[in-house]
TORPA-480130 format. One record per residue (C-alpha): residue number from 1; residue in three letters; z negated, y negated, x. Coordinates in steps of 0.2 Angstrom, whole numbers, plus 2048, in hexadecimal, padded with zeros to 3 digits. Layout:
BEGIN
resi NUM resn ALA c3 Z c2 Y c1 X;
...
This chain:
BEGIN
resi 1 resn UNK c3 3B1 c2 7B7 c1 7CB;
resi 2 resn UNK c3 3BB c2 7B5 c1 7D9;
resi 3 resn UNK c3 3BD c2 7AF c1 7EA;
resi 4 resn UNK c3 3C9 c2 79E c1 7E4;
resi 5 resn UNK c3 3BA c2 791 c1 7E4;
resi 6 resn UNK c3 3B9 c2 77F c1 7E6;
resi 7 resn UNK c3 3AF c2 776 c1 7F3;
resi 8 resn UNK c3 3A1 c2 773 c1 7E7;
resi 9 resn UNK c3 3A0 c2 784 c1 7E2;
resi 10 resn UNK c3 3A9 c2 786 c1 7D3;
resi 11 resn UNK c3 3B1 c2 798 c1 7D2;
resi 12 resn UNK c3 3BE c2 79D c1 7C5;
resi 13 resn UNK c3 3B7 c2 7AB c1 7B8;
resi 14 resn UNK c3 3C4 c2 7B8 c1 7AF;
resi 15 resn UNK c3 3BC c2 7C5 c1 7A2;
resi 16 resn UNK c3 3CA c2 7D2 c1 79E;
resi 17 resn UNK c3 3C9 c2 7E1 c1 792;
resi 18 resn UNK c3 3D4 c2 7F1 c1 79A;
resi 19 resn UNK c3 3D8 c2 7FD c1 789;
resi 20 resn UNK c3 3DB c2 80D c1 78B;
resi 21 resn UNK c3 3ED c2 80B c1 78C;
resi 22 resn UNK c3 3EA c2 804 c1 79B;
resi 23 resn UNK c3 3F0 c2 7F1 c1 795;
resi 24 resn UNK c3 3E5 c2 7E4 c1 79C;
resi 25 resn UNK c3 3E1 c2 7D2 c1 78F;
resi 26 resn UNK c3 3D7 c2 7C5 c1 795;
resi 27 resn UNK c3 3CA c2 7C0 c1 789;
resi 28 resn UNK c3 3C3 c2 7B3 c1 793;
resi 29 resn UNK c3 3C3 c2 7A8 c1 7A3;
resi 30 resn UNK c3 3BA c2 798 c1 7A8;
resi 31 resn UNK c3 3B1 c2 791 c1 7B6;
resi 32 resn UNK c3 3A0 c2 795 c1 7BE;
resi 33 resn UNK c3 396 c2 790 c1 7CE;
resi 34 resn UNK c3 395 c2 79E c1 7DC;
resi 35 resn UNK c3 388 c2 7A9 c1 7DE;
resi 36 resn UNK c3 382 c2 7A4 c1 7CB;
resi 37 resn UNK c3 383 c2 7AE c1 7BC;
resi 38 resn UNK c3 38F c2 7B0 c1 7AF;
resi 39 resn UNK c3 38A c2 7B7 c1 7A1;
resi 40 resn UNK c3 392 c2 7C0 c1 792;
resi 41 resn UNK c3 387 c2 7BF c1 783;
resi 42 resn UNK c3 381 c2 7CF c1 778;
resi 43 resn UNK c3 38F c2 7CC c1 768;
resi 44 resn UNK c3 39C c2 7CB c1 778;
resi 45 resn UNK c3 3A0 c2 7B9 c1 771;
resi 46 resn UNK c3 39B c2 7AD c1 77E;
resi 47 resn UNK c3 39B c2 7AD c1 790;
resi 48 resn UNK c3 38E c2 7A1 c1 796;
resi 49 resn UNK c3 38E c2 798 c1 7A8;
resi 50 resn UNK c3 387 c2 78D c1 7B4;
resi 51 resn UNK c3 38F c2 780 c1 7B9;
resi 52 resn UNK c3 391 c2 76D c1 7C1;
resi 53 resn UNK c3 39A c2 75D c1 7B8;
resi 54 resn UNK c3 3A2 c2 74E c1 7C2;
resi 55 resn UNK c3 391 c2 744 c1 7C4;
resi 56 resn UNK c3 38B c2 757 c1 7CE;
resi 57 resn UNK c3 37F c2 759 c1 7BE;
resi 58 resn UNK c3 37E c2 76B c1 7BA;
resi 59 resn UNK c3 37F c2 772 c1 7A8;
resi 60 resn UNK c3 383 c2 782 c1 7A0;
resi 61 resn UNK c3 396 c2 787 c1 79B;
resi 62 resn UNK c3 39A c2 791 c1 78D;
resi 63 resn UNK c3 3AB c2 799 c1 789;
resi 64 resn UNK c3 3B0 c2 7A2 c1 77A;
resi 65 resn UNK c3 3B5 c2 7B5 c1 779;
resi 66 resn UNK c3 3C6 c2 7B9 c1 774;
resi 67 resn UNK c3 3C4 c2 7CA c1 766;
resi 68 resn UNK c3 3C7 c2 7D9 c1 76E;
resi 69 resn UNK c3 3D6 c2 7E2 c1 764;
């Protein structure tokens, strides 16, 4: 997360993979509410969030992972 968030909360996410060679690739990004969690799941395919629509209802976000190659 980082310290870019809306009035209501919402905070950008970035999930980035650094290799060896030292080159970074994002493999995700999306948005999440701050001080909540954001998950990655255990096949490191989906990054799951909270998060608030329009109407201030919340819900859970999911984003898919890019593969790691």
């Amino acid at each position: 997360m980082d310290n870019a968030c809306s009035m209501q909360g919402d905070c950008q996410f970035v999930l980035a993979l650094k290799k060896p060679d030292g080159s970074v690739k994002v493999v995700a990004s999306g948005n999440g509410l701050l001080g909540h969690p954001v998950t990655l799941s255990l096949n490191y395919r989906k990054v799951f969030t909270e998060e608030i629509n329009d109407s201030a209802q919340p819900f859970v976000g999911s984003y898919d992972v890019e593969e790691f190659k």
